[in-house]
Backbone as CSV, one residue per row, in Angstrom:
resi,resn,N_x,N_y,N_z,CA_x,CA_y,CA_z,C_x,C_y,C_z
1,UNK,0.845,-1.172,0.000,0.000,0.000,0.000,0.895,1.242,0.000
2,UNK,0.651,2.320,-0.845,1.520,3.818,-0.962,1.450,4.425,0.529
3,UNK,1.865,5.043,0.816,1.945,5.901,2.271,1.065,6.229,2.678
4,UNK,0.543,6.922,0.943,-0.987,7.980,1.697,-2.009,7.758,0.612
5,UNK,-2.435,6.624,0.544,-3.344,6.242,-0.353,-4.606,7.548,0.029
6,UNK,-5.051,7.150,-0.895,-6.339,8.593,-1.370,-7.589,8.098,-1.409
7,UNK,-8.406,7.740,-0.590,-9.933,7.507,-1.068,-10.729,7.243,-2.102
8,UNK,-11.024,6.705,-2.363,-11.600,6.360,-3.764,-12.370,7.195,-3.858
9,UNK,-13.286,7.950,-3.201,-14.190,9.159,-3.446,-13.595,10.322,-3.656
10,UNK,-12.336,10.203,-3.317,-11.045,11.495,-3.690,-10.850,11.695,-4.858
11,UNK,-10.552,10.280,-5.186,-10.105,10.412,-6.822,-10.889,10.356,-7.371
12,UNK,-11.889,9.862,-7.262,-13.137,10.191,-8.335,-13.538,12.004,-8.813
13,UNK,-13.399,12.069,-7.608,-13.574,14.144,-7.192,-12.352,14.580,-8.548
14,UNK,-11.291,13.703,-7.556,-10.118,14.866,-8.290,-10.085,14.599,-9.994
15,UNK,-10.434,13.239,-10.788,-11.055,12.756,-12.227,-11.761,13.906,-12.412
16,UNK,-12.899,14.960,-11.895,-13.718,15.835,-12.559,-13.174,17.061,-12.577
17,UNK,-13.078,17.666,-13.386,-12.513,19.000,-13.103,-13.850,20.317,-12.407
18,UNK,-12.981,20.946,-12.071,-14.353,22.109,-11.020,-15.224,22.706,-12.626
19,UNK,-16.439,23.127,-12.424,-16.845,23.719,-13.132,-16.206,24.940,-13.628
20,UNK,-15.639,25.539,-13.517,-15.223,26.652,-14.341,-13.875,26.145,-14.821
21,UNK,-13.383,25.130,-15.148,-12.362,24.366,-16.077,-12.873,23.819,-16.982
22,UNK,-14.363,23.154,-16.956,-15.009,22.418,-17.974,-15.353,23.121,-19.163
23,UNK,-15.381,22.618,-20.286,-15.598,23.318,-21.472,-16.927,23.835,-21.589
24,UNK,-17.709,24.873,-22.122,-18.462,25.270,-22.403,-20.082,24.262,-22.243
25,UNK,-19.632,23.355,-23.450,-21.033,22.753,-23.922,-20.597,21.434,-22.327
26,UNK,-19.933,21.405,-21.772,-20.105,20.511,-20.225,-20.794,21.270,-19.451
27,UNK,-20.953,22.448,-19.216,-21.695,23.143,-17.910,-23.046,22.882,-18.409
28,UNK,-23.881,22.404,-17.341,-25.133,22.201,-17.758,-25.779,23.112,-16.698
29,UNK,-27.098,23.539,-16.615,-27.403,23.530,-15.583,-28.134,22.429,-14.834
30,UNK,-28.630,22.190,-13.316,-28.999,21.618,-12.513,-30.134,20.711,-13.228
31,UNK,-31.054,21.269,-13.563,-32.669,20.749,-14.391,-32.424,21.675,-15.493
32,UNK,-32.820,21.175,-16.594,-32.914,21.976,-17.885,-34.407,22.223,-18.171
33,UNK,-34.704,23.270,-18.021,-35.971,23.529,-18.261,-35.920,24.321,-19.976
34,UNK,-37.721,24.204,-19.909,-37.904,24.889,-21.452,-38.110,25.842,-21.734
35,UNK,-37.913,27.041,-22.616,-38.022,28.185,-22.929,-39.501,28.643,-22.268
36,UNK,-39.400,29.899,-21.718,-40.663,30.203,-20.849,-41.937,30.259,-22.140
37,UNK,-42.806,29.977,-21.826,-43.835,29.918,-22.675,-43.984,28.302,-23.337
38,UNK,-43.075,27.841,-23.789,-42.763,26.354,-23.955,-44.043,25.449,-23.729
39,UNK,-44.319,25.269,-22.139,-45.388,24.584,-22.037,-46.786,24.559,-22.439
40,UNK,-46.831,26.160,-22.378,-47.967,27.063,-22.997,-48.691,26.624,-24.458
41,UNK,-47.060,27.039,-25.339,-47.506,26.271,-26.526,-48.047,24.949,-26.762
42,UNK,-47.422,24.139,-26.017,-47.866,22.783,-25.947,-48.765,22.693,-25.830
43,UNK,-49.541,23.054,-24.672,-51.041,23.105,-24.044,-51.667,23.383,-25.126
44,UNK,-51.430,24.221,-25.551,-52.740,25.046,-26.697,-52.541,23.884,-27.834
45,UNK,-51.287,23.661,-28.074,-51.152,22.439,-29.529,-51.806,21.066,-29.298
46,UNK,-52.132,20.965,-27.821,-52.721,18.995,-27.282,-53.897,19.984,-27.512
47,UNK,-54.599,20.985,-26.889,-55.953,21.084,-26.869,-56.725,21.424,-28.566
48,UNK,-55.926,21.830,-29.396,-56.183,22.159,-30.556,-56.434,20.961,-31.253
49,UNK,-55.412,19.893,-31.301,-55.187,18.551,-31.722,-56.490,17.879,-31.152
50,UNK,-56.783,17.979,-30.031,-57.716,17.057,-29.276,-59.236,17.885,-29.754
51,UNK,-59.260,19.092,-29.924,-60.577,19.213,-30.495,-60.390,18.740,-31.881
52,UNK,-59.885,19.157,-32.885,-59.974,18.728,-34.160,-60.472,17.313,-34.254
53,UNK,-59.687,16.587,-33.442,-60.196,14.785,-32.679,-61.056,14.804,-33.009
54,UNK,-62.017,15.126,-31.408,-63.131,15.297,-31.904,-64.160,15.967,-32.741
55,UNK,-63.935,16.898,-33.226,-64.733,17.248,-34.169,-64.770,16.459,-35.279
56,UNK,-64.068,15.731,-35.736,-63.840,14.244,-37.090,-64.741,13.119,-36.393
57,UNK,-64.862,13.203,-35.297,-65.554,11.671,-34.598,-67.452,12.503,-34.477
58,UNK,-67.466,13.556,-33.942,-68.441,14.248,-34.318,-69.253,14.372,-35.533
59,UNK,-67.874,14.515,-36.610,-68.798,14.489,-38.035,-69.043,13.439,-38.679
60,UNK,-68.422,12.110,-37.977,-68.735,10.783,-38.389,-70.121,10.377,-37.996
61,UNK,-70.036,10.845,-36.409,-71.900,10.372,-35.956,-72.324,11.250,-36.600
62,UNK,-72.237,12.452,-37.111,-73.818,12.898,-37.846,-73.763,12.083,-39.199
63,UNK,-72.704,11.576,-39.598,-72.949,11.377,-41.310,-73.641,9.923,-40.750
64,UNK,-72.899,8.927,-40.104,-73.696,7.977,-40.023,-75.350,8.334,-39.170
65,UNK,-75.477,9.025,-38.507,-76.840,9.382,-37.992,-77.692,9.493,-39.301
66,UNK,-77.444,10.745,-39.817,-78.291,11.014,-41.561,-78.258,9.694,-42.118
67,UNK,-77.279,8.854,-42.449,-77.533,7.612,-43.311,-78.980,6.673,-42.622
68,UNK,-78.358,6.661,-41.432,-79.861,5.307,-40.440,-80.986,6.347,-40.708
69,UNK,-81.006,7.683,-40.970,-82.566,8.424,-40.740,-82.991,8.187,-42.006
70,UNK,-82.113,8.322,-43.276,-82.748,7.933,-44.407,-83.269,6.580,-44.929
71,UNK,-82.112,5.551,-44.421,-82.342,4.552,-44.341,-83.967,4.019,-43.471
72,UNK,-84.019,4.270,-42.148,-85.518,4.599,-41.585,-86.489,4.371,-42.363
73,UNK,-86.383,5.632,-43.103,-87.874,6.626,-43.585,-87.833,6.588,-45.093
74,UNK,-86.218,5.601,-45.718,-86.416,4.885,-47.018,-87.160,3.405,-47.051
75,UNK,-87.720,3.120,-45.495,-87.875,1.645,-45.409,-86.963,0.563,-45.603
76,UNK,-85.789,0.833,-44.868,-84.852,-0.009,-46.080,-84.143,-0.774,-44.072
77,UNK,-84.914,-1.796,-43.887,-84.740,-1.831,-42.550,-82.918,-2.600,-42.130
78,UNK,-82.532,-3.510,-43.506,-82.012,-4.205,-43.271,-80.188,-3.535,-43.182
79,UNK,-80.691,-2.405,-43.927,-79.475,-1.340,-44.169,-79.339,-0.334,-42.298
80,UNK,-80.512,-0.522,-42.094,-80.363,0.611,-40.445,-80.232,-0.043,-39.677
81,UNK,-80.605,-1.742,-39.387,-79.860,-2.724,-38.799,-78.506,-2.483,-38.839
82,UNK,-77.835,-2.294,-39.668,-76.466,-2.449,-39.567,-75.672,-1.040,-39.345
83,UNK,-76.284,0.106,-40.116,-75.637,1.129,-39.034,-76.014,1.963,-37.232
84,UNK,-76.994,0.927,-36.780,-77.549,1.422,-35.135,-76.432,1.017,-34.763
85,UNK,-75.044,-0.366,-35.080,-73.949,-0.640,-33.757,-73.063,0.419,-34.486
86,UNK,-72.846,0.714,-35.829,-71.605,1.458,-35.902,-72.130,3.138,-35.594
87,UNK,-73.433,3.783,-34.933,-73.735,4.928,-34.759,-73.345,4.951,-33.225
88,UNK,-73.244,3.858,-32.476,-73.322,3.658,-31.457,-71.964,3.540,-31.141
89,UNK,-70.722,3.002,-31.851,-69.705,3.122,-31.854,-68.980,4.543,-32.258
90,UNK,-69.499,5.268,-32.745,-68.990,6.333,-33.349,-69.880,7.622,-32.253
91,UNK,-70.480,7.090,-31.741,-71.331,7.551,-30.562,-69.772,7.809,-29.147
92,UNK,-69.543,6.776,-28.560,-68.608,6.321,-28.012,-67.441,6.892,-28.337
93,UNK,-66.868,6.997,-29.642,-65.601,7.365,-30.079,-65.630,9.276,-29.728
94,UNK,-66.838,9.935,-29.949,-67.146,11.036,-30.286,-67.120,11.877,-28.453
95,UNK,-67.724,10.794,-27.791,-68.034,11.580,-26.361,-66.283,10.903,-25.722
96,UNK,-65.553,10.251,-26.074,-64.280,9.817,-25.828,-63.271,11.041,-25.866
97,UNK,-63.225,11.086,-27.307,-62.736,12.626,-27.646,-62.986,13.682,-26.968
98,UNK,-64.443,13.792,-26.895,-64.863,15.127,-26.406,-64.009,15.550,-24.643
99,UNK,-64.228,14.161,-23.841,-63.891,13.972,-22.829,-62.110,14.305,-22.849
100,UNK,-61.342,13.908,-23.538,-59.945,14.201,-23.811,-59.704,15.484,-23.962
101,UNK,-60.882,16.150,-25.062,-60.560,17.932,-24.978,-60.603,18.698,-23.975
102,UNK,-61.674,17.901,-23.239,-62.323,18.739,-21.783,-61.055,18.927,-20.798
103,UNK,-60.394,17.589,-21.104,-58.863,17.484,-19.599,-57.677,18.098,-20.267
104,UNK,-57.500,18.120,-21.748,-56.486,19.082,-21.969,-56.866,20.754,-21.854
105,UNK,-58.328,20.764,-22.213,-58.842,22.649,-22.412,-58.442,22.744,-20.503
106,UNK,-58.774,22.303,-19.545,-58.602,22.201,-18.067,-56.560,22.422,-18.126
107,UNK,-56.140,21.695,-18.697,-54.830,21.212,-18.233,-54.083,22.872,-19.377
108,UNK,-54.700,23.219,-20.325,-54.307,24.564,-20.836,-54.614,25.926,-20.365
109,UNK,-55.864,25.554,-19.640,-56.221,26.677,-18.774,-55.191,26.333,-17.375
110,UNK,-54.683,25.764,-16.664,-54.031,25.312,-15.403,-52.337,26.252,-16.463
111,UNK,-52.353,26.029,-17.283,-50.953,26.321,-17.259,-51.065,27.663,-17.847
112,UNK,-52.181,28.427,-18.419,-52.279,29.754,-18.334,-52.403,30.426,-17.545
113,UNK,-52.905,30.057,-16.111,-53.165,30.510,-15.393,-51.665,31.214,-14.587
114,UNK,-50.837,30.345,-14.608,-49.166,30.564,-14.478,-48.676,31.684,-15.130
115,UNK,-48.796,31.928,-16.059,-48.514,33.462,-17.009,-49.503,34.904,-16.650
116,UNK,-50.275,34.550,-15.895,-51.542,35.761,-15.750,-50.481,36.536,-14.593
């Protein structure tokens, strides 16, 4: 063993150099956060995205709605048999969406509220 052996937590220390020796693109800071406003945008881009969502699942139940009403009142029973499960599915898909816009429009208002 050397005289004055050094700690292994020593040398690990003394391996790093102090921050103001490290090169430029090494200094990081602590947490890297995102340009102020950053999240903001986001918010507004999920809630924008998530209505458009739904509004496509929206315009699916009315188109299939209009098809079963004509179908109905064309007598044509065997054709509105078959779109009552997919109105009902597109029913489902539509209040799904809607429900997703509701928690991002909430979660965009929560992070505007931070900038006021």
């Amino acid at each position: 063993m050397p005289p004055h052996a050094v700690p292994p937590a020593e040398e690990e220390e003394a391996a790093i150099p102090p921050s103001e020796e490290r090169a430029p693109a090494e200094r990081r800071p602590a947490e890297e956060r995102p340009a102020l406003g950053t999240d903001l945008v986001e918010a507004r881009r999920a809630y924008r995205e998530a209505l458009e969502r739904y509004n496509a699942r929206a315009d699916e139940y009315n188109a299939i709605a209009d098809d079963l009403q004509r179908a109905e009142n064309g007598a044509n029973p065997q054709h509105a048999e078959v779109l009552r499960p997919r109105l009902e599915g597109a029913r489902n898909a539509a209040e799904h969406a809607r429900f997703d816009a509701e928690a991002l429009r909430a979660r965009m208002e929560e992070v505007q509220a931070k900038y006021r």
